[in-house]
C-alpha positions as CSV (number, residue, x, y, z in Angstrom):
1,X,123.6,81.5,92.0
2,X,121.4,80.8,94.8
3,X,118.2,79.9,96.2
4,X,115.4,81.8,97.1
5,X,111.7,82.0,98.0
6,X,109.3,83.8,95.4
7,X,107.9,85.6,98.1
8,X,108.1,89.0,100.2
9,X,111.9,89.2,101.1
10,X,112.3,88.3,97.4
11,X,111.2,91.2,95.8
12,X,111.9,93.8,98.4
13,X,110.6,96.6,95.4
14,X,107.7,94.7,94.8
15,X,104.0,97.2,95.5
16,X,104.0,97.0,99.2
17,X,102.7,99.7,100.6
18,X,100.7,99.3,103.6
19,X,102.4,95.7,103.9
20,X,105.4,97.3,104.2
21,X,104.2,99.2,107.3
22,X,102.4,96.6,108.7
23,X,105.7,93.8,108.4
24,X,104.2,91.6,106.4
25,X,105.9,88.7,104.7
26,X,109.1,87.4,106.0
27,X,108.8,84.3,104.7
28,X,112.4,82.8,104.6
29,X,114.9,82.3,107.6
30,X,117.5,85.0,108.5
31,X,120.2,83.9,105.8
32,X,118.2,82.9,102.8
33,X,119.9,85.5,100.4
34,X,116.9,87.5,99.2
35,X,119.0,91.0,98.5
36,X,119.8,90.6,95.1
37,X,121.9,92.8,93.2
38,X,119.5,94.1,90.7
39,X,116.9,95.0,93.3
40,X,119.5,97.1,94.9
41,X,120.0,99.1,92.3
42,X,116.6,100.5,91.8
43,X,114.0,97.6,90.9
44,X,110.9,97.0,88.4
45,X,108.9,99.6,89.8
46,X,111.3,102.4,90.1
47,X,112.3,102.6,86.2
48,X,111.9,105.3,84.2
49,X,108.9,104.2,81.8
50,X,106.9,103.5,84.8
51,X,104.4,100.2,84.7
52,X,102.5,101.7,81.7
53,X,106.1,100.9,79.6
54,X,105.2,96.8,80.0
55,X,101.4,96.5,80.4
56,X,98.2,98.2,80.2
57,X,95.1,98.7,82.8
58,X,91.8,99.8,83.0
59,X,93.7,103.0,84.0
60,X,94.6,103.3,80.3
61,X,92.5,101.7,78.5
62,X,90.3,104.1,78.9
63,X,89.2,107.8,80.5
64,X,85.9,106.4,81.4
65,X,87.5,104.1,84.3
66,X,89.0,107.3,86.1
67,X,85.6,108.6,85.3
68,X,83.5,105.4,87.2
69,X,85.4,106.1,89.7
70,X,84.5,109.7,90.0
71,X,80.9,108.8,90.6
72,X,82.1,106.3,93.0
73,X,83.4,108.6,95.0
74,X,80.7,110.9,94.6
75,X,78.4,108.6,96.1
76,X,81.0,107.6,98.7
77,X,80.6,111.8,99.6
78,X,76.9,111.1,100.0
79,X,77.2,108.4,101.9
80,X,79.3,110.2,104.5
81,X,77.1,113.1,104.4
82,X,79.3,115.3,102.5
83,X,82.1,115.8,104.8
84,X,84.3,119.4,105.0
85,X,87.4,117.0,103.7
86,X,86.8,114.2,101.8
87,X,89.8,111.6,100.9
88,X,90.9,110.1,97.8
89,X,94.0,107.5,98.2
90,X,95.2,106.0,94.5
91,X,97.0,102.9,96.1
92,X,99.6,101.7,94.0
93,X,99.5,104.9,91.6
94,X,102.1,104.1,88.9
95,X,102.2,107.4,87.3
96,X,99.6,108.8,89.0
97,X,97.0,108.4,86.0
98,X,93.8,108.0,88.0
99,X,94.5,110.6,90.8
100,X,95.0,113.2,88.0
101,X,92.0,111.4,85.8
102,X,89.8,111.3,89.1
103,X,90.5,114.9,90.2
104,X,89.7,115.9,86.9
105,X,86.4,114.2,86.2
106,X,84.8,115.2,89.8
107,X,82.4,118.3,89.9
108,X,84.0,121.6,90.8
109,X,82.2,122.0,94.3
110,X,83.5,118.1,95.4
111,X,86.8,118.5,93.9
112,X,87.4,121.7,96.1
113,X,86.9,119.4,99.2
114,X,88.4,116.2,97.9
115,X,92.3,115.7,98.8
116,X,94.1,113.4,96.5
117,X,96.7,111.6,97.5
118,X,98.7,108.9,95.7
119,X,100.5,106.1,96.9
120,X,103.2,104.7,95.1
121,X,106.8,103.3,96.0
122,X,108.1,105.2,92.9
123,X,109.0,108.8,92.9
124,X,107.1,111.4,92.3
125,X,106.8,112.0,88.8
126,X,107.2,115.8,87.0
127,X,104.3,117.1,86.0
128,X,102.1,116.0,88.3
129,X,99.4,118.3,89.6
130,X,100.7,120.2,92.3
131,X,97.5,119.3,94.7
132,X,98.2,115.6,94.2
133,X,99.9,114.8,97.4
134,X,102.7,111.4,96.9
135,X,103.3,109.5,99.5
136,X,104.7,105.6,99.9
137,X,102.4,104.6,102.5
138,X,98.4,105.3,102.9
139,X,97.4,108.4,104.8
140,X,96.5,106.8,108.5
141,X,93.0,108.5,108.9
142,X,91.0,108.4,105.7
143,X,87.4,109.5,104.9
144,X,86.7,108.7,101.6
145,X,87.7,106.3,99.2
146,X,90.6,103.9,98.9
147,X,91.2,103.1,95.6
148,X,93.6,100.6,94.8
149,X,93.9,99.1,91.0
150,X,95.8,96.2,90.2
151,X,97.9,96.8,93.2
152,X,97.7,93.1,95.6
153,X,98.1,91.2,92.3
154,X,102.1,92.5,92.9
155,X,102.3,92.2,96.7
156,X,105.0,89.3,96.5
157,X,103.4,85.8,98.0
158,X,105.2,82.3,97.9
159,X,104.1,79.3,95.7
160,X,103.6,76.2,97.2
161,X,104.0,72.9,94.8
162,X,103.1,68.9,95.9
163,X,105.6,66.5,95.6
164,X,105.8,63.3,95.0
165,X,104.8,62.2,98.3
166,X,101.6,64.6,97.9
167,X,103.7,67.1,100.1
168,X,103.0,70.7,99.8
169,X,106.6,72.5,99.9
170,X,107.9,76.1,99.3
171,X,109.3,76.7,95.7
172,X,112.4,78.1,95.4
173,X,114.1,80.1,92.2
174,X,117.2,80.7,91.6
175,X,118.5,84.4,89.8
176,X,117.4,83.0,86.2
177,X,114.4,81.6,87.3
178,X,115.1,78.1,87.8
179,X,113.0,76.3,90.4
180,X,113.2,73.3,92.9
181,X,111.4,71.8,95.8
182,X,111.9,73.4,99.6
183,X,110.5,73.0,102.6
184,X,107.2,71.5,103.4
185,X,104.8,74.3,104.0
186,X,104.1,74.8,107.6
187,X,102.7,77.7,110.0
188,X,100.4,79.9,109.0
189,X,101.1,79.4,105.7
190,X,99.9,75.9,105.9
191,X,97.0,77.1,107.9
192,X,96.0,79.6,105.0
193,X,96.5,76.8,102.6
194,X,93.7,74.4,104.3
195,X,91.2,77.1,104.1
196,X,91.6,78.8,101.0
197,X,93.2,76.7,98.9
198,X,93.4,73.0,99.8
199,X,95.8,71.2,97.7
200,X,95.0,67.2,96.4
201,X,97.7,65.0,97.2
202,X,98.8,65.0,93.5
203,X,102.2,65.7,92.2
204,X,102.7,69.0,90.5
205,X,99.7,71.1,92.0
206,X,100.4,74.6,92.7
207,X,99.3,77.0,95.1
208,X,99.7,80.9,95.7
209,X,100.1,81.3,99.6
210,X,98.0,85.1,99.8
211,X,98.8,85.3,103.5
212,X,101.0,88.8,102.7
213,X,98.0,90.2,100.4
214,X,95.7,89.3,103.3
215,X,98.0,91.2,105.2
216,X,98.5,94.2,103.3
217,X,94.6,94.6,102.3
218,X,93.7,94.4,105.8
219,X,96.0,97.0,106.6
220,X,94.8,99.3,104.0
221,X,91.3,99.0,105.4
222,X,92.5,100.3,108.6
223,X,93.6,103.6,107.5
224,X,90.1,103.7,106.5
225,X,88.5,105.8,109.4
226,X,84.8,105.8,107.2
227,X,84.3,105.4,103.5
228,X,85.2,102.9,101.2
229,X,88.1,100.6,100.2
230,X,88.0,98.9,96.8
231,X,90.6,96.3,95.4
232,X,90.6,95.7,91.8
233,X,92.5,92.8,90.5
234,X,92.5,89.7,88.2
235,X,90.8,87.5,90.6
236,X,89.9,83.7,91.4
237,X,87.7,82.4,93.8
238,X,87.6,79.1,96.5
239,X,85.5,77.1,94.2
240,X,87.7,77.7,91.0
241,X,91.2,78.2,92.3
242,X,93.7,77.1,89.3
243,X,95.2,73.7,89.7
244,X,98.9,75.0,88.5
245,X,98.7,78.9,90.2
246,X,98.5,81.8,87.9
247,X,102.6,83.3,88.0
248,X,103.8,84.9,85.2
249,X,105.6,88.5,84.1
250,X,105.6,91.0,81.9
251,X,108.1,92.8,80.0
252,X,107.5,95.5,77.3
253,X,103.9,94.7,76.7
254,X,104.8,90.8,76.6
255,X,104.4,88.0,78.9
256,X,107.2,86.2,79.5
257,X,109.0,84.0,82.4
258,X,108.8,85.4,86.0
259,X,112.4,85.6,87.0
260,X,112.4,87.6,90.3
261,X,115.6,89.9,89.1
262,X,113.6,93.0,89.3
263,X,113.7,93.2,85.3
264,X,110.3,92.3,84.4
265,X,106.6,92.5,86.5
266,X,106.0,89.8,88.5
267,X,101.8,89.3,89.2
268,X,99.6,86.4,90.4
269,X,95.9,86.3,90.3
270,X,94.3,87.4,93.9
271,X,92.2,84.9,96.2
272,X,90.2,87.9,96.7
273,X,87.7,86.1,99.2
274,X,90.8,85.4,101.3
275,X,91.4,89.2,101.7
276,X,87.9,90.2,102.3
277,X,87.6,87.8,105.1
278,X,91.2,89.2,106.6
279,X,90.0,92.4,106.0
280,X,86.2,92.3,107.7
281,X,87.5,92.3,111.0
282,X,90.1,95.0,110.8
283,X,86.9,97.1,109.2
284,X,84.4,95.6,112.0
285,X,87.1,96.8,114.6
286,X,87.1,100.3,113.6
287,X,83.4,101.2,113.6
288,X,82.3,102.6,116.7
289,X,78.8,101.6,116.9
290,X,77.1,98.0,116.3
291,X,75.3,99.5,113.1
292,X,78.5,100.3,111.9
293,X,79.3,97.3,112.5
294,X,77.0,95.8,110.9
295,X,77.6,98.0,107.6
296,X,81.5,96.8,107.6
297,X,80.9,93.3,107.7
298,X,79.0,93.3,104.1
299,X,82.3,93.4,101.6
300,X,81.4,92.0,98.8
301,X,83.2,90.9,95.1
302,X,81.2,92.2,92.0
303,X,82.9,91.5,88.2
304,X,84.1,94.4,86.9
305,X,81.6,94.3,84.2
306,X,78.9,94.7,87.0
307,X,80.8,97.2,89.1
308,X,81.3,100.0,85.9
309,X,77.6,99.4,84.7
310,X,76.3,100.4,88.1
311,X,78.3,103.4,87.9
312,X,76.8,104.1,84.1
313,X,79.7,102.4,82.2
314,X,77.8,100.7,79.0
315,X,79.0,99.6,76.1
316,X,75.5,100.3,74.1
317,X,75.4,101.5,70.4
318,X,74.6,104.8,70.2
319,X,71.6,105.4,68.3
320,X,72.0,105.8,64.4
321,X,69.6,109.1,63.8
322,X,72.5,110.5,65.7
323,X,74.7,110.1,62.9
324,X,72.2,111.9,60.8
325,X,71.7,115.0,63.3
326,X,75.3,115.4,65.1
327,X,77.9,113.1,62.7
328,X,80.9,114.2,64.7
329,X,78.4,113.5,68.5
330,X,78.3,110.1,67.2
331,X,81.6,109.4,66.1
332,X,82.8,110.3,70.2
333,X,79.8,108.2,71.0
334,X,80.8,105.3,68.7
335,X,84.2,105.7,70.4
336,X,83.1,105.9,73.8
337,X,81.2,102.7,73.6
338,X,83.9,100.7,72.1
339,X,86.3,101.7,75.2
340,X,83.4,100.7,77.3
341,X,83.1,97.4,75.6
342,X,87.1,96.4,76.0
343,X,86.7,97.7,80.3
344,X,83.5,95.3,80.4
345,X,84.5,92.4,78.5
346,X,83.8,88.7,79.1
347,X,86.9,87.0,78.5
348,X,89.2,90.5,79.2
349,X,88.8,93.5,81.7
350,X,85.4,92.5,82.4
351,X,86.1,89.6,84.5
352,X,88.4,91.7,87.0
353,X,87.2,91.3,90.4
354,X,86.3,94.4,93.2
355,X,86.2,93.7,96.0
356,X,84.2,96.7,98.4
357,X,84.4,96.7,101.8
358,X,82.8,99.5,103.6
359,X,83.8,101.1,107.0
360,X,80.7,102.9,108.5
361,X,79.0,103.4,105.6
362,X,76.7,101.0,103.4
363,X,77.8,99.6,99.9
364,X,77.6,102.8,97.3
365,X,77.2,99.9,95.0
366,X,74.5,97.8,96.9
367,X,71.3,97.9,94.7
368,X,70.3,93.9,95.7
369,X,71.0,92.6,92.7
370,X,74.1,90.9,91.4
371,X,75.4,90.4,94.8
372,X,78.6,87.6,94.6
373,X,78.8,85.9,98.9
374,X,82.0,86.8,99.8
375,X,83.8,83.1,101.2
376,X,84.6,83.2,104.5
């Protein structure tokens, strides 16, 4: 076996999408032997069950996400003054779940301007609604929303550990997942490190280097011509970055040891105040007046909990004289609420992060209240 970095070339079938396009992520010299065998032949993302085989989102949790998101884009519609052709891009699609749930929730007279396009390194899957288009890579001129749903917590990164000097180096695993100590970080990787996540001098500290989400999340943004992109991940913040990283996998529904072999999913939390910063000046660039300019600047992280309550997500009771009235009403109402609950909840769904960052357009979200600073 042999050594190699946790990072891009490691996991060339990892969710890259607009990283891809944009070259993000090289992060080891010329002969560090990323192409492993079992990436070659296919890769975590290309198997047959699909992500929803080994772990469960907001996606399917519940029908009222895809709905949220509906509205969202409903107001996004508004906000652009109800354009002839309105976008939809599902970044990072799976199975294409929320396109079909999105198209599907929208009224009629939207729907029948709204194209839908998911983006997914996977191929397309049977079934799918024939007006869905599939792509691998974001359409380059989009009006509308970008939509993408646990999709930079798998855009590959390296990990960064101290040593026993108080050294920050490069971890590097080996086909079974064993680690050691590389190189001392250096670059812009070090340069990343001092702003958004400054390590102690003490041995066995841990960083996740986001330059490559940065990357691909400012590339996303691009594509965005007016409209809105949203990234919704498990999150962390500048103030409360974890002392030992967040890097783990799934398999089958289960957590279990990230071994970069392309058998299981390998996901790290998202320094989502890193990418909004990365991002505001790719948005900032592509508005073509200074009140535009203005507008793009104001990306903003809002909890989950917040985000879906603002688009009329609540977990409230329904009342009990409809029990009386309508028994069957309140049994889909009971139901309802409880699936609200789980895709609100402290401790659970309800602490993902979204981050919104406008192009052209204010926040659809913005109602003055609740309003997280984005770091910068």
């Amino acid at each position: 076996m042999q050594d190699a970095l946790y990072g891009p070339d490691a996991q060339p079938d990892a969710q890259s999408g607009a990283q891809a396009r944009a070259g993000a992520g090289a992060q080891g010299s010329p002969d560090t032997p990323h192409d492993r065998g079992a990436h070659a032949r296919g890769g975590f993302y290309r198997r047959p069950e699909g992500p929803a085989g080994h772990f469960r989102t907001s996606v399917h949790a519940s029908p009222l996400f895809a709905e949220a998101v509906a509205r969202l884009l409903c107001r996004v519609d508004e906000a652009l003054g109800r354009p002839a052709s309105l976008d939809f891009v599902d970044m990072a699609a799976g199975r294409g779940e929320l396109a079909e749930g999105v198209l599907a929730a929208m009224p009629a007279g939207v729907a029948a301007r709204t194209r839908v396009c998911a983006v997914e390194i996977a191929g397309r899957p049977e079934g799918l609604a024939p007006r869905i288009a599939w792509r691998s890579e974001p359409p380059r001129e989009i009006t509308g929303l970008l939509f993408a749903n646990e999709w930079l917590d798998n855009v590959p990164l390296d990990v960064a550990e101290v040593d026993s000097a108080g050294v920050p180096r490069l971890v590097l695993v080996r086909d079974d997942g064993a680690e050691r100590l590389g190189e001392p970080v250096s670059g812009a990787q070090a340069r990343w490190l001092a702003r958004w996540w400054p390590l102690p001098g003490e041995e066995g500290l841990r960083a996740e280097i986001g330059l490559p989400r940065d990357t691909a999340w400012a590339s996303a943004v691009a594509c965005v011509a007016r409209g809105l992109a949203v990234a919704v991940d498990y999150a962390h913040r500048a103030d409360a970055r974890p002392p030992f990283g967040t890097l783990t996998a799934f398999r089958e529904g289960r957590e279990t040891t990230p071994v970069p072999d392309g058998s299981c999913d390998l996901t790290a939390h998202v320094a989502l105040d890193a990418c909004a910063a990365a991002a505001t000046g790719t948005a900032q660039a592509a508005a073509r007046t200074e009140a535009a300019r203005s507008v793009a600047s104001r990306a903003r992280v809002l909890a989950q909990r917040d985000a879906l309550r603002a688009l009329g997500v609540s977990g409230a009771r329904p009342p009990l004289t409809l029990a009386a009235t309508d028994p069957s009403g309140y049994v889909r109402a009971l139901a309802g609420a409880t699936e609200a609950c789980e895709l609100t909840a402290r401790g659970g769904l309800g602490d993902f992060g979204w981050l919104l960052q406008p192009v052209g357009i204010a926040d659809p979200l913005d109602t003055g209240h609740d309003r997280e600073p984005t770091a910068g």
